[in-house]
matplotlib code that plots the C-alpha trace (Angstrom):
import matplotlib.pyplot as plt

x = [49.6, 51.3, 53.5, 56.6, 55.8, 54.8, 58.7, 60.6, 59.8, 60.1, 64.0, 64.5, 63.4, 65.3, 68.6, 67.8, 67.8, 71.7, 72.2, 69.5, 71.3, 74.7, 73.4, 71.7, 74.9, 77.6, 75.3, 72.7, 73.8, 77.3, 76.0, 73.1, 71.5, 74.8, 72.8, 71.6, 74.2, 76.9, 75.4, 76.4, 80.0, 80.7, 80.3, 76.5, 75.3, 72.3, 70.4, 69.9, 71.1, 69.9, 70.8, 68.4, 65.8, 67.0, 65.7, 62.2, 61.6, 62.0, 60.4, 57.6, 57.7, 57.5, 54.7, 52.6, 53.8, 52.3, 49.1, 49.0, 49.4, 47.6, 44.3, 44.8, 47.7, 50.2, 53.0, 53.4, 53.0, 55.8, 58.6, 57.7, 58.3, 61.1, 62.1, 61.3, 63.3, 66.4, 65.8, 66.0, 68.7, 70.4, 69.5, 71.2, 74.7, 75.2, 73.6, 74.4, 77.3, 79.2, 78.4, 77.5, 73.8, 72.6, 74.1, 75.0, 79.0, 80.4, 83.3, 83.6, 87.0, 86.6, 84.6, 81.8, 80.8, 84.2, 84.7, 81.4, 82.6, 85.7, 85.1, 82.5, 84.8, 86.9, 84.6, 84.1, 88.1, 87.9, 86.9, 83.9, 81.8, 85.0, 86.7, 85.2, 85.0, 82.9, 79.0, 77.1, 75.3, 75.2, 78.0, 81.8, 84.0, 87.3, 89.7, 92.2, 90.9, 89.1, 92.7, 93.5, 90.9, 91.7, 95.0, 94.4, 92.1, 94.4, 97.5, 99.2, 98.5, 95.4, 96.7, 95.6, 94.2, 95.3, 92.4, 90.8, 88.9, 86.8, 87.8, 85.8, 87.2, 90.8, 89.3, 87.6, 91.2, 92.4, 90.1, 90.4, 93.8]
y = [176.3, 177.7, 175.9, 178.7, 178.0, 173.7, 173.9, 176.1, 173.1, 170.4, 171.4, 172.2, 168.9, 167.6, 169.4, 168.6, 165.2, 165.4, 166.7, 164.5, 161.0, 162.5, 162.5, 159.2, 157.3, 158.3, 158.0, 155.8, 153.4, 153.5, 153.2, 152.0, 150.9, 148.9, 145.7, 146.7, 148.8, 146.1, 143.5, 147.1, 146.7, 143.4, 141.2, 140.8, 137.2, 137.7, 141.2, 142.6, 143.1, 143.6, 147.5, 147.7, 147.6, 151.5, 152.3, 150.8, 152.7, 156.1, 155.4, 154.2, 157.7, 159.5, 157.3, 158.2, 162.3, 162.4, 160.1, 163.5, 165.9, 164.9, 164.6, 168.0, 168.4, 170.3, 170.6, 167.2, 166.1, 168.1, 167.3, 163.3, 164.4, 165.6, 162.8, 160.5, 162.6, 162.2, 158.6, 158.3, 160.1, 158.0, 154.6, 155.9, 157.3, 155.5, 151.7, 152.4, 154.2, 153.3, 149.3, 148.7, 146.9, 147.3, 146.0, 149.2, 149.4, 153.1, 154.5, 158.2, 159.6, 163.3, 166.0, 165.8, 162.1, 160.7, 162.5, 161.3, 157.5, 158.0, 159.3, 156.8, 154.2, 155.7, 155.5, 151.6, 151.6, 151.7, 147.7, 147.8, 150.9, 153.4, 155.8, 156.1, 159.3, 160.7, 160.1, 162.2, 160.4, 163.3, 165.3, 164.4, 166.7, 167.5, 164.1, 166.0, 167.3, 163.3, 161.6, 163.9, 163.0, 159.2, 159.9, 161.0, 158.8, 156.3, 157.5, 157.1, 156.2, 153.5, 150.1, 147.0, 144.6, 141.1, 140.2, 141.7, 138.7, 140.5, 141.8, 144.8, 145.8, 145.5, 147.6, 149.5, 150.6, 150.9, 153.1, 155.5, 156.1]
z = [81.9, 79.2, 76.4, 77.7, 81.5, 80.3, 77.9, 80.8, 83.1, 81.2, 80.3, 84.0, 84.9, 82.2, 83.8, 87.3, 86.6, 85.8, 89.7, 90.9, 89.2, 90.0, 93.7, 93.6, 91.4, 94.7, 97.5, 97.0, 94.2, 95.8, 99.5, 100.8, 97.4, 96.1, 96.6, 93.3, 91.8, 92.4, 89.3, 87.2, 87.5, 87.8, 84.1, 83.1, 81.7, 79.7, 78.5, 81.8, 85.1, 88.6, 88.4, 85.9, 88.2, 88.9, 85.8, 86.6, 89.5, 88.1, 85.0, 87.6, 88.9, 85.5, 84.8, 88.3, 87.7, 84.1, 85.1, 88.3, 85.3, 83.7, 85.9, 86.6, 88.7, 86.7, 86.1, 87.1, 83.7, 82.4, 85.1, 84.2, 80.9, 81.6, 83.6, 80.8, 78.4, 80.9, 80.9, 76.9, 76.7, 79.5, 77.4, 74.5, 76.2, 79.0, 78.0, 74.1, 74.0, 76.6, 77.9, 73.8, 75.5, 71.9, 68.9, 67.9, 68.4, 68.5, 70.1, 69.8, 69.0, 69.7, 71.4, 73.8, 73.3, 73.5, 77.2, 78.1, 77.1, 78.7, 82.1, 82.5, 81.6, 84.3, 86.7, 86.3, 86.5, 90.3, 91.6, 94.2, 95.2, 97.3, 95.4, 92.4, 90.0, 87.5, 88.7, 86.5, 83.2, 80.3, 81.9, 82.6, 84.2, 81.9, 82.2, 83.8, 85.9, 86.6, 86.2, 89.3, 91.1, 90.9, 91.6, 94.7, 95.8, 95.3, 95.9, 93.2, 89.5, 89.1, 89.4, 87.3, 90.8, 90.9, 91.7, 88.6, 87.0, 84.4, 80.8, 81.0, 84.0, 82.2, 79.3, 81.4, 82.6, 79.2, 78.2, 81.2, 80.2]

ax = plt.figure().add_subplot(projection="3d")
ax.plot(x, y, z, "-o")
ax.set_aspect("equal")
plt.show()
């Protein structure tokens, strides 16, 4: 194949995944595959957490699409590139930048990154898997446009729950805000 046709799919993949973990964050990691999910938004003891093993899977995937590709079955090698692209790019925003899993600390105060942080931070706002907003990894809808959204799933303005036990929830809250 060609380096265009090879580069074309490679940054398709690489925007597909957006949809693709947009699709899998509401309905499977907030349905059926909450078993998982769950560990994700309650507070994590130690460097890892049971929704990590998300993150194994596809990167199991990549691996087995790139090993096809590169046997001979292409493009295979390029969407698994892409998907391992996607996955980088997901360690850094969403483990880094927005639950600090490295030592790294950073929290944006302006333009694309700092909409990224807070719209995820709205998302984990919500306690348990109903009603959440904001799905998508690289992009965040505007938080308007988000803050509406919660507001009507909840009729009302988000509440801080009683029953709240964890601090990041609380800042979680605080940040969405």
């Amino acid at each position: 194949m060609s380096p265009l046709t090879n580069t074309l799919v490679f940054l398709a993949t690489l925007a597909g995944m957006e949809v693709f973990a947009w699709w899998a964050h509401k309905y499977v990691m907030h349905g059926w595959g909450w078993g998982w999910h769950k560990s994700h938004h309650e507070p994590r003891s130690g460097w890892f957490e049971k929704n990590d093993l998300y993150a194994v899977v596809f990167a199991g995937v990549a691996i087995l699409l790139i090993a096809l590709g590169t046997a001979g079955y292409h493009p295979l090698e390029w969407i698994g590139a892409g998907m391992t692209a996607y996955g980088f790019l997901y360690f850094v925003a969403h483990d880094g930048l927005v639950h600090h899993r490295w030592p790294l600390r950073y929290v944006p105060r302006n333009g694309y990154l700092k909409r990224l942080y807070q719209a995820h931070r709205m998302h984990h706002a919500v306690e348990g898997k109903e009603r959440c907003v904001s799905f998508g990894f690289l992009y965040a809808p505007p938080l308007p446009v988000l803050k509406r959204q919660l507001r009507e799933l909840h009729d009302g303005p988000l509440r801080k729950h009683q029953s709240a036990s964890s601090e990041d929830v609380s800042r979680d809250r605080q940040d969405a805000a």
